[in-house]
N, CA, C and O atoms as a Tripos MOL2 file, in Angstrom:
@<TRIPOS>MOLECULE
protein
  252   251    63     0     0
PROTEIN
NO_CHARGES

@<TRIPOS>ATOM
      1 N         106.7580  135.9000  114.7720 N.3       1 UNK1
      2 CA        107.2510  135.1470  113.6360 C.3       1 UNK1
      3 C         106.2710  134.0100  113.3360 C.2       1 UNK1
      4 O         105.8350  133.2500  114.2000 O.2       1 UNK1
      5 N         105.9090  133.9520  111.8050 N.am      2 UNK2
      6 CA        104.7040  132.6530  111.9910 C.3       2 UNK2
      7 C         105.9680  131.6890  111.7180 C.2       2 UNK2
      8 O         107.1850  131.8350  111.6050 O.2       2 UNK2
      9 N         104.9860  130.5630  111.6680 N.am      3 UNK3
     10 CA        105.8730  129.1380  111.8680 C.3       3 UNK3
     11 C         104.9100  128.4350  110.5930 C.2       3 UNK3
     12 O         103.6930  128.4290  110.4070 O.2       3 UNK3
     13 N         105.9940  127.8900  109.8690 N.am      4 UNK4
     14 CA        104.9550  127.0590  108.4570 C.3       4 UNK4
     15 C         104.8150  125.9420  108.9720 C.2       4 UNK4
     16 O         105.4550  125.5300  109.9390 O.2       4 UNK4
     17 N         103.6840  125.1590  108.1730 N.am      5 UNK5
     18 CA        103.2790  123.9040  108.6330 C.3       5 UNK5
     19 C         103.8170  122.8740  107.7560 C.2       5 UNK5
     20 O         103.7770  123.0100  106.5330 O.2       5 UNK5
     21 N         104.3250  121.8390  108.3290 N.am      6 UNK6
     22 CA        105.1960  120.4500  107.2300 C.3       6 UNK6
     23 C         104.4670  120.6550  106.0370 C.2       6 UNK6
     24 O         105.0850  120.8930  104.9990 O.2       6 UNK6
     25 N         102.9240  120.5770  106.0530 N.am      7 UNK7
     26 CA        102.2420  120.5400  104.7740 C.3       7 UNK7
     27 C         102.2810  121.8210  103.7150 C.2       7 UNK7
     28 O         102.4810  121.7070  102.5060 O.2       7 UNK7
     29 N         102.0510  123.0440  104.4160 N.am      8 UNK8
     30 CA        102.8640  124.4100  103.4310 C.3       8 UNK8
     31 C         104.3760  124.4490  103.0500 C.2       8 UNK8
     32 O         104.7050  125.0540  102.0300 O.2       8 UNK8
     33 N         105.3470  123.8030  103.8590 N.am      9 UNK9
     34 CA        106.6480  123.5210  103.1460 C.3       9 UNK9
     35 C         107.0170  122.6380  102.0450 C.2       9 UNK9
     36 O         108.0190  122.6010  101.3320 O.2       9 UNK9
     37 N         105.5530  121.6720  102.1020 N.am     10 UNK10
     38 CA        105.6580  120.9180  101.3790 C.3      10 UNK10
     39 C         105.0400  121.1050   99.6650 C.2      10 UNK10
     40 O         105.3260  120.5430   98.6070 O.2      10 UNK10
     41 N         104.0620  122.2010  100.0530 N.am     11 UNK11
     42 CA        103.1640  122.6480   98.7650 C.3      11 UNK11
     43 C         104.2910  123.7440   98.3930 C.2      11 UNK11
     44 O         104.1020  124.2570   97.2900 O.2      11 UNK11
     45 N         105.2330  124.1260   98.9760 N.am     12 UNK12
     46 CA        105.9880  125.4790   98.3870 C.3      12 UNK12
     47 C         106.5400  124.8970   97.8600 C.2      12 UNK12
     48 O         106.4770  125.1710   96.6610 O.2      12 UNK12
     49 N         107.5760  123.5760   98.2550 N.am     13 UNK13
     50 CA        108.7150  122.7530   97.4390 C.3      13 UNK13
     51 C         108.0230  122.1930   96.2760 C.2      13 UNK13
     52 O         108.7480  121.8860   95.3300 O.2      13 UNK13
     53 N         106.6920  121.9890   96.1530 N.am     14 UNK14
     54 CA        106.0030  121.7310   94.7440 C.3      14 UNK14
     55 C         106.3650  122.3030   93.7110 C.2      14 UNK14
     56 O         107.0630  122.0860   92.7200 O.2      14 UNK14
     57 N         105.4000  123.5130   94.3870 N.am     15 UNK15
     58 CA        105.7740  124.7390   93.6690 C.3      15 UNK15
     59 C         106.5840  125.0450   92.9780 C.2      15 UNK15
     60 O         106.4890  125.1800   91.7580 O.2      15 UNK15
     61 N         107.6510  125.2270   93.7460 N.am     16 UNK16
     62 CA        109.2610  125.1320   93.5690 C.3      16 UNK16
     63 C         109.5780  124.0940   92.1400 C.2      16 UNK16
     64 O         109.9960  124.5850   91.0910 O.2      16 UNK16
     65 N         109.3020  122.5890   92.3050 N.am     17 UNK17
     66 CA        109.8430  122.0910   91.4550 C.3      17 UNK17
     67 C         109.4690  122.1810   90.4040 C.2      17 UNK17
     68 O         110.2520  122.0280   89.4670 O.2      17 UNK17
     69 N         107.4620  122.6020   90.0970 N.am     18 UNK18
     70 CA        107.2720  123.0270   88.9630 C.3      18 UNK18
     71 C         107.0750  124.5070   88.4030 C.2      18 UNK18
     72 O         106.2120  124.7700   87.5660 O.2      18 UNK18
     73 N         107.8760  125.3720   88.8920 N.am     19 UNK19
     74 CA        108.4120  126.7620   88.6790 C.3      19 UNK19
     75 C         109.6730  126.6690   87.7940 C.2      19 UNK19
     76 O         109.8110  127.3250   86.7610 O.2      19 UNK19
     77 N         111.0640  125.3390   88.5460 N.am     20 UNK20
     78 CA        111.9630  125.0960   87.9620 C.3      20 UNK20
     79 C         111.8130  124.6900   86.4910 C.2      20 UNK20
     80 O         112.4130  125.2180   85.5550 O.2      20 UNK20
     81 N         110.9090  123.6560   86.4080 N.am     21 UNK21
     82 CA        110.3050  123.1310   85.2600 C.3      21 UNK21
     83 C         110.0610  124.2350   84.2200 C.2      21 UNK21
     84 O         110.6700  124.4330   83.1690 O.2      21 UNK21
     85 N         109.1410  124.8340   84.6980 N.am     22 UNK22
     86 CA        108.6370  126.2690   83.3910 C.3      22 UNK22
     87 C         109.7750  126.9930   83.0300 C.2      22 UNK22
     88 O         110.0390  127.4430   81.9150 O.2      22 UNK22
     89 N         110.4080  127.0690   84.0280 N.am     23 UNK23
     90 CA        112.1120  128.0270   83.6760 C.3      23 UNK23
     91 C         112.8110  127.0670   82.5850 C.2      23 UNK23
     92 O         113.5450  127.6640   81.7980 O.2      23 UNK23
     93 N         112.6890  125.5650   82.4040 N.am     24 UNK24
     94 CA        113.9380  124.6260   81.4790 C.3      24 UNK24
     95 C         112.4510  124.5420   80.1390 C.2      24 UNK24
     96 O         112.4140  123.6620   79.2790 O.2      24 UNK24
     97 N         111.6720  125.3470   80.2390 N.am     25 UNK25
     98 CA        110.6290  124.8290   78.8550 C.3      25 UNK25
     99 C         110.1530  123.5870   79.3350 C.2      25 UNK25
    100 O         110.1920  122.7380   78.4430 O.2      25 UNK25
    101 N         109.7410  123.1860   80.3540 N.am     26 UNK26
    102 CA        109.5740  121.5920   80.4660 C.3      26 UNK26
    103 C         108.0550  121.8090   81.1740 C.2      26 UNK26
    104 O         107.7080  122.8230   81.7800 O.2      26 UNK26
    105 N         107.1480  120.4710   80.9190 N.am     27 UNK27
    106 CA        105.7450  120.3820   81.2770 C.3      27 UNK27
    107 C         106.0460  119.1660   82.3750 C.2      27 UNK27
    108 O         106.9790  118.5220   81.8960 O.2      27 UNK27
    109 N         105.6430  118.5780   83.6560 N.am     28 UNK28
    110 CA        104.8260  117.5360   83.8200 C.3      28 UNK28
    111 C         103.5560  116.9820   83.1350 C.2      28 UNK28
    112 O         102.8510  117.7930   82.5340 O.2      28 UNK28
    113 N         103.2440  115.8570   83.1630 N.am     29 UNK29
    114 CA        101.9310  115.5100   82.4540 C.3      29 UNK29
    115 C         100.5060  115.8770   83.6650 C.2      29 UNK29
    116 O         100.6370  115.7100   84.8770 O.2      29 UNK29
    117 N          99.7640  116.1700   83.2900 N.am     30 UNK30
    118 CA         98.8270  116.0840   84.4080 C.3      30 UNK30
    119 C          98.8150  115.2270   85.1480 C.2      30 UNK30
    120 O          98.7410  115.5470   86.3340 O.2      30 UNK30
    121 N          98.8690  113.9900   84.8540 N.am     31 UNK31
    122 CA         98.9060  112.3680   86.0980 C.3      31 UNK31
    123 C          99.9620  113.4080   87.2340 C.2      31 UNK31
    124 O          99.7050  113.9460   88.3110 O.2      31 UNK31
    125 N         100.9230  113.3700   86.5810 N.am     32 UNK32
    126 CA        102.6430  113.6340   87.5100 C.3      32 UNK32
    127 C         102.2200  114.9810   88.6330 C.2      32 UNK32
    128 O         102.7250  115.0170   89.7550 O.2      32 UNK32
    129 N         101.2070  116.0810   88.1400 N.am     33 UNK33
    130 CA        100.7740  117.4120   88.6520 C.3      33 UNK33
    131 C          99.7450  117.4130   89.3600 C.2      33 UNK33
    132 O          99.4650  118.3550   90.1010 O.2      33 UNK33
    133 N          99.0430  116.3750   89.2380 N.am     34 UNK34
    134 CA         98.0460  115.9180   90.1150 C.3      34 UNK34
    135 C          98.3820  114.8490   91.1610 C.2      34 UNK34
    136 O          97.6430  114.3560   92.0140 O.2      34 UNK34
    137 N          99.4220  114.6540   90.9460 N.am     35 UNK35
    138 CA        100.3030  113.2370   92.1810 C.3      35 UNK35
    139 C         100.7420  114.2340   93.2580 C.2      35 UNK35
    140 O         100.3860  114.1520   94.4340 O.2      35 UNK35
    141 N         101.3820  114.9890   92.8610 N.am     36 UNK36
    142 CA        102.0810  115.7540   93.5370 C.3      36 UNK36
    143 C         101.0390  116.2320   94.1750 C.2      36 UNK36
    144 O         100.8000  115.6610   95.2400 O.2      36 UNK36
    145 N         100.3150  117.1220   93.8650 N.am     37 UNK37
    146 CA         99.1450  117.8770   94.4500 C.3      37 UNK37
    147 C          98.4220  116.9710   95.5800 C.2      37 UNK37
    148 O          97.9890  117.3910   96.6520 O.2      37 UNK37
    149 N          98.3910  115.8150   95.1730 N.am     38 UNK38
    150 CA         97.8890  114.4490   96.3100 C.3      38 UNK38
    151 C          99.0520  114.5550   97.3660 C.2      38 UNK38
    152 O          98.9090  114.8060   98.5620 O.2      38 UNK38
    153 N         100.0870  114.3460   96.7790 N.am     39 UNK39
    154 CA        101.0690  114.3870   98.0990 C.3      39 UNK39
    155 C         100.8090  115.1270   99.1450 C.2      39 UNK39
    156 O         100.6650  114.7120  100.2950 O.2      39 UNK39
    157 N         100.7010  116.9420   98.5430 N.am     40 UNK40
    158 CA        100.5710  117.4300   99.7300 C.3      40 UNK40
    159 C          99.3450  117.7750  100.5170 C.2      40 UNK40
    160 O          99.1220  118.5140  101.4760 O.2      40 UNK40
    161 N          98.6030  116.9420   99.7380 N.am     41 UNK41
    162 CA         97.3690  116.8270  100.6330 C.3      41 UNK41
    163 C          97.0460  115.6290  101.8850 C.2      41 UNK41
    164 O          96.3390  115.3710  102.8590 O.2      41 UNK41
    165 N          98.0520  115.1920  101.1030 N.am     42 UNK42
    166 CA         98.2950  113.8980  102.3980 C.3      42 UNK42
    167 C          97.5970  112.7650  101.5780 C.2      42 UNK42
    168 O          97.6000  111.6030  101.9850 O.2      42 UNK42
    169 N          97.0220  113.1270  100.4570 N.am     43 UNK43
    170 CA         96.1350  111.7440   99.8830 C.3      43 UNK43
    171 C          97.2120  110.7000   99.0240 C.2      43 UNK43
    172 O          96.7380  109.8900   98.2270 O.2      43 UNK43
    173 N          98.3470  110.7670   99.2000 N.am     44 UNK44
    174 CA         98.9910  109.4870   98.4850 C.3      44 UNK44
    175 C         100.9510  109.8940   98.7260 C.2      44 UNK44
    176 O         101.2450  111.0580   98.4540 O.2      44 UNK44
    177 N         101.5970  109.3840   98.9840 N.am     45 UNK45
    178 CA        102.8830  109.1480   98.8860 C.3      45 UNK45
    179 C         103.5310  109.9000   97.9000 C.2      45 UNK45
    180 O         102.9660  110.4090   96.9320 O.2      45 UNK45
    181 N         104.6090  109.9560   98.1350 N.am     46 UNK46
    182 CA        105.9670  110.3960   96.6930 C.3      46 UNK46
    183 C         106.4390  109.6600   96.4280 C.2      46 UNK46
    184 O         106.9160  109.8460   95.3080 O.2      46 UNK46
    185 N         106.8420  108.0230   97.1330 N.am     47 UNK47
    186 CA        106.6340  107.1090   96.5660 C.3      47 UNK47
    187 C         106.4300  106.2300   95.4150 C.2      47 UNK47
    188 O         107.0140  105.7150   94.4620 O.2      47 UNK47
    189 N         104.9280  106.3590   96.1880 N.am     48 UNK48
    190 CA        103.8270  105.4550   95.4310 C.3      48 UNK48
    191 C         103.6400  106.7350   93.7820 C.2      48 UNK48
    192 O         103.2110  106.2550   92.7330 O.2      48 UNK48
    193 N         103.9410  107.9150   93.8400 N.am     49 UNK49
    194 CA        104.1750  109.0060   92.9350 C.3      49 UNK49
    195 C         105.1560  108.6860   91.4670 C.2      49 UNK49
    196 O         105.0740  108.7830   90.2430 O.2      49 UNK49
    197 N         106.2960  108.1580   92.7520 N.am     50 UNK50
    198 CA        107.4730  108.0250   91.6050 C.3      50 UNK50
    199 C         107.4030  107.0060   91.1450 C.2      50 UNK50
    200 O         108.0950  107.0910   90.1300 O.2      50 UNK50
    201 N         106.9390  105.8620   91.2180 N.am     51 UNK51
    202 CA        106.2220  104.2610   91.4030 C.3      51 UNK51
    203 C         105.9840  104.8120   89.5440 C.2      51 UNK51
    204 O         106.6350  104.7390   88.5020 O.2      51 UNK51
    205 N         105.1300  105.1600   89.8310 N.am     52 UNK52
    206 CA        103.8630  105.8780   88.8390 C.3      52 UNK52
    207 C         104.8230  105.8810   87.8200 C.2      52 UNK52
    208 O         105.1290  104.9980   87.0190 O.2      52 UNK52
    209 N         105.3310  107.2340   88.0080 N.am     53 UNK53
    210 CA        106.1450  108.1140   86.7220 C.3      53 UNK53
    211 C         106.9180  106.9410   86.2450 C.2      53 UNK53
    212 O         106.8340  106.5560   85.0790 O.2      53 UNK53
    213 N         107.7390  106.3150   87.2150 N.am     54 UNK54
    214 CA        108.5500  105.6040   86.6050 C.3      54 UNK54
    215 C         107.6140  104.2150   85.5510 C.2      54 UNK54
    216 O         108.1990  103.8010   84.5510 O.2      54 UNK54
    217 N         106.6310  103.8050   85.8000 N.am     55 UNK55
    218 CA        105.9240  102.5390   85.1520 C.3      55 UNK55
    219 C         105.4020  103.1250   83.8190 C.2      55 UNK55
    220 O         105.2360  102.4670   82.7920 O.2      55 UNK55
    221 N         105.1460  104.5570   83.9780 N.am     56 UNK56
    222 CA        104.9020  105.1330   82.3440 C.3      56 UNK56
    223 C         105.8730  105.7520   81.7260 C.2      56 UNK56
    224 O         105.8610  105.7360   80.4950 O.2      56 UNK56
    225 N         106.6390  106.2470   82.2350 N.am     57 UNK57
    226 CA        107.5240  107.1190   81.3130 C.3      57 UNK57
    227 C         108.9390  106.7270   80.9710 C.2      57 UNK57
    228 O         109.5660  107.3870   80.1430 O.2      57 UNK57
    229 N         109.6690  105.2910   81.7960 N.am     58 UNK58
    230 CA        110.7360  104.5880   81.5090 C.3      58 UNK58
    231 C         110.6750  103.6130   81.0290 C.2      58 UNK58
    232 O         110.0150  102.7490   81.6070 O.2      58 UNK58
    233 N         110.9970  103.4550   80.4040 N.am     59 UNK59
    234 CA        110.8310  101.7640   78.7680 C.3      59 UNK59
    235 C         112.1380  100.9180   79.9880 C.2      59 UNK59
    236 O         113.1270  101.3210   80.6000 O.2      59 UNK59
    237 N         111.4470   99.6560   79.8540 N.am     60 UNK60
    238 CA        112.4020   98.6540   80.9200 C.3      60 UNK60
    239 C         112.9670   98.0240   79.0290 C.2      60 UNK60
    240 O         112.2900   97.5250   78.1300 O.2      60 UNK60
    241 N         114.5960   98.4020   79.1100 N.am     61 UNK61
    242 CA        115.5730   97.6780   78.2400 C.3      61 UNK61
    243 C         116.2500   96.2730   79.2160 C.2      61 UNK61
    244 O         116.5650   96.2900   80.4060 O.2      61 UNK61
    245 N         116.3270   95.0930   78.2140 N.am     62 UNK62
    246 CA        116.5250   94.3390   78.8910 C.3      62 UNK62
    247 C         117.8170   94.1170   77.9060 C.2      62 UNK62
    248 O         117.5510   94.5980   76.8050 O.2      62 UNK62
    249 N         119.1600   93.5300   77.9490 N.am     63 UNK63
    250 CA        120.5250   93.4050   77.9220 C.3      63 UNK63
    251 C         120.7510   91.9440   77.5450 C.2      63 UNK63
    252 O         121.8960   91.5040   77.4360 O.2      63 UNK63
@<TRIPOS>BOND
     1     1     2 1
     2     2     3 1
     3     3     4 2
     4     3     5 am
     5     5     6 1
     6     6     7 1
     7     7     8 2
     8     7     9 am
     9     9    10 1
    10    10    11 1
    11    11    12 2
    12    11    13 am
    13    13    14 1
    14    14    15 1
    15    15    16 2
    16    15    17 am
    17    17    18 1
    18    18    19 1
    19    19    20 2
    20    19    21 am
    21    21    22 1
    22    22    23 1
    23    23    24 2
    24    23    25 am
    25    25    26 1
    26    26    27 1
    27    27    28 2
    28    27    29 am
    29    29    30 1
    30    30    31 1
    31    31    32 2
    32    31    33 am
    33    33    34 1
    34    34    35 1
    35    35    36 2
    36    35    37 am
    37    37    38 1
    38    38    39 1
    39    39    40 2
    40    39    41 am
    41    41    42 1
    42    42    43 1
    43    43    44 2
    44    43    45 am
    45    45    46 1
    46    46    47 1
    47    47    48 2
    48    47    49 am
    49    49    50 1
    50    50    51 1
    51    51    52 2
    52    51    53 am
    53    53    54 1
    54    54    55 1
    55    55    56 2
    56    55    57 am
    57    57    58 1
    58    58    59 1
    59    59    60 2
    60    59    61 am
    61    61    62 1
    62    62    63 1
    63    63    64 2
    64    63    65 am
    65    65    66 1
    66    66    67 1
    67    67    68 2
    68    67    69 am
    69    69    70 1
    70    70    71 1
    71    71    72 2
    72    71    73 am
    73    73    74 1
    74    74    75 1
    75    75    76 2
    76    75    77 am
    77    77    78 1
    78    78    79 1
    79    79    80 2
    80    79    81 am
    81    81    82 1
    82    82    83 1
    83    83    84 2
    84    83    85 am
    85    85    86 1
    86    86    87 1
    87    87    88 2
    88    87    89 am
    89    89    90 1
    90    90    91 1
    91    91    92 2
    92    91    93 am
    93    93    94 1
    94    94    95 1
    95    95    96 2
    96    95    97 am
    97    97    98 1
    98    98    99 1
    99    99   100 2
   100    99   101 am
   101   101   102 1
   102   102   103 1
   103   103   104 2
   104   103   105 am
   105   105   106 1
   106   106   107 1
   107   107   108 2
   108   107   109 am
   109   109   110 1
   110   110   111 1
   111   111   112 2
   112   111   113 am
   113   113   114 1
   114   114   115 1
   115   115   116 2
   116   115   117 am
   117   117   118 1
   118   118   119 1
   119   119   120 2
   120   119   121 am
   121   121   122 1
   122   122   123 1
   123   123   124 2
   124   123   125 am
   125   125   126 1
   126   126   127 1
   127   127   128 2
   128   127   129 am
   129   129   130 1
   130   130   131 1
   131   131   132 2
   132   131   133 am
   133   133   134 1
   134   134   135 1
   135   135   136 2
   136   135   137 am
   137   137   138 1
   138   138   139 1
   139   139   140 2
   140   139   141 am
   141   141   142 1
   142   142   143 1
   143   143   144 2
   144   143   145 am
   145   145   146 1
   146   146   147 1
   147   147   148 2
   148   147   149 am
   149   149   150 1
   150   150   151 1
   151   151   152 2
   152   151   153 am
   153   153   154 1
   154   154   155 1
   155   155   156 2
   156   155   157 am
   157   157   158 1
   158   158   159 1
   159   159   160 2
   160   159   161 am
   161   161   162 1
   162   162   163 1
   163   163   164 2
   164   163   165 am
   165   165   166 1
   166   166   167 1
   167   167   168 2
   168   167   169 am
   169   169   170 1
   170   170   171 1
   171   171   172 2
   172   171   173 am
   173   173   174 1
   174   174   175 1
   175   175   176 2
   176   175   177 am
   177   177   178 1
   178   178   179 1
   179   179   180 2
   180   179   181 am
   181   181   182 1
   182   182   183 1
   183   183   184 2
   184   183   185 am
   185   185   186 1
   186   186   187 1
   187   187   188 2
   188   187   189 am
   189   189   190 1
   190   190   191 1
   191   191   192 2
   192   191   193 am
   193   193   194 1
   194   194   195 1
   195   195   196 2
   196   195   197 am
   197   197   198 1
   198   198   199 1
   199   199   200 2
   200   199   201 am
   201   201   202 1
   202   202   203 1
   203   203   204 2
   204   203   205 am
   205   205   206 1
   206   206   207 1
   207   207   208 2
   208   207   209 am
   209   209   210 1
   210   210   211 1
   211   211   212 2
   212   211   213 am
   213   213   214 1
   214   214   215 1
   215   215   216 2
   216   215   217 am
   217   217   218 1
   218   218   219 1
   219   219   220 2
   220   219   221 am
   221   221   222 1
   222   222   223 1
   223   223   224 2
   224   223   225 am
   225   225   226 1
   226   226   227 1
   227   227   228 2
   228   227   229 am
   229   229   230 1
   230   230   231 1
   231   231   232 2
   232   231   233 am
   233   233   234 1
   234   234   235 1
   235   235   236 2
   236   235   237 am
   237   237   238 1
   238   238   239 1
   239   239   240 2
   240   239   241 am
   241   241   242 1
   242   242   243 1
   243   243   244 2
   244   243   245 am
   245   245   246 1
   246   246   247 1
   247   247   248 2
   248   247   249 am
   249   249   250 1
   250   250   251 1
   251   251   252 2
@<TRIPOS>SUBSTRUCTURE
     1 UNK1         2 RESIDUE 1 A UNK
     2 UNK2         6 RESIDUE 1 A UNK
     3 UNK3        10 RESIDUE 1 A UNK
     4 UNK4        14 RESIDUE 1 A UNK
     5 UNK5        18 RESIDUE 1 A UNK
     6 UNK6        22 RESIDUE 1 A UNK
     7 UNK7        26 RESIDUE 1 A UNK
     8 UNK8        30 RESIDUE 1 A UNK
     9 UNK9        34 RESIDUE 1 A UNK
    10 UNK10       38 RESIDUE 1 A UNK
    11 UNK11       42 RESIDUE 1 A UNK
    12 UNK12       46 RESIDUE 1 A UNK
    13 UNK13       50 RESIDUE 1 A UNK
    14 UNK14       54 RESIDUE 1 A UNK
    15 UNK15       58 RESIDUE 1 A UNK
    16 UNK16       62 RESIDUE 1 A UNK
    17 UNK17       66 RESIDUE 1 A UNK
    18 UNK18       70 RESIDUE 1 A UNK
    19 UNK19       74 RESIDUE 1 A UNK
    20 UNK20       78 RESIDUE 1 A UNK
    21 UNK21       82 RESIDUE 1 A UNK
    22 UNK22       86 RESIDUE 1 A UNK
    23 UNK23       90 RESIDUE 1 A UNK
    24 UNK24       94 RESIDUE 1 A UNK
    25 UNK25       98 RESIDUE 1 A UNK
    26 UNK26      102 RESIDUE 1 A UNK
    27 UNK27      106 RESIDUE 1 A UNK
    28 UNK28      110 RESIDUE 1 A UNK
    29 UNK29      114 RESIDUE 1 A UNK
    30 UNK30      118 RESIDUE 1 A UNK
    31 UNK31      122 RESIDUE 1 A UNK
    32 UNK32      126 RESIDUE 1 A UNK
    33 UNK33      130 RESIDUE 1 A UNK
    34 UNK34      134 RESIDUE 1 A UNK
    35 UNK35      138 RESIDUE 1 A UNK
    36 UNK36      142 RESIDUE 1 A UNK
    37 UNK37      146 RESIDUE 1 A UNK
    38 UNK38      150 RESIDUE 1 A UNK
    39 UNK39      154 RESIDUE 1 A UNK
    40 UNK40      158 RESIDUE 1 A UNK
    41 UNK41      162 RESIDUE 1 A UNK
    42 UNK42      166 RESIDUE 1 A UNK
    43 UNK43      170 RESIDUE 1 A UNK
    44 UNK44      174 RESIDUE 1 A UNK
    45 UNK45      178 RESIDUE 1 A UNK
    46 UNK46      182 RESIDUE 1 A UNK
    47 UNK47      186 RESIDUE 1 A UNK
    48 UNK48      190 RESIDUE 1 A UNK
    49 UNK49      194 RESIDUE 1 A UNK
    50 UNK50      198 RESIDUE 1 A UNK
    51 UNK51      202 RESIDUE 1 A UNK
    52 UNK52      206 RESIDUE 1 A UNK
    53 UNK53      210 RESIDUE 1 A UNK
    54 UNK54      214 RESIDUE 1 A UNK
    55 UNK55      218 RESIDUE 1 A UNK
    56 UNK56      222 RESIDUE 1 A UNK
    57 UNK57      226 RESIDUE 1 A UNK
    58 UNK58      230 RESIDUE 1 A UNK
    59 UNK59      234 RESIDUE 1 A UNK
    60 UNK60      238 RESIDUE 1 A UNK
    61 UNK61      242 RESIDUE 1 A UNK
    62 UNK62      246 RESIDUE 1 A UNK
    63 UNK63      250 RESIDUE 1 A UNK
């Protein structure tokens, strides 16, 4: 039986989320597809990822 490595479970769940994506008609932007791709290379956080998405793509409403 092989055994996957944290880092291939981690590039499949990518995968995964942008497979889901193509199924709802929906794109990531390249920044967002290339973060991810860093993640599972070990070169940057999901984090520091969502950090990201969130500083461009959510308008701060103030009340």
């Amino acid at each position: 039986m092989k055994k996957i490595t944290p880092q291939a479970a981690y590039g499949k769940a990518v995968d995964n989320v942008l497979a889901t994506l193509r199924i709802e008609h929906l794109r990531p932007s390249p920044v967002v597809e290339q973060g991810l791709r860093d993640c599972v290379a070990g070169k940057d956080t999901t984090e520091h990822v969502l950090k990201g998405v969130i500083q461009r793509h959510v308008t701060l409403r103030r009340v």
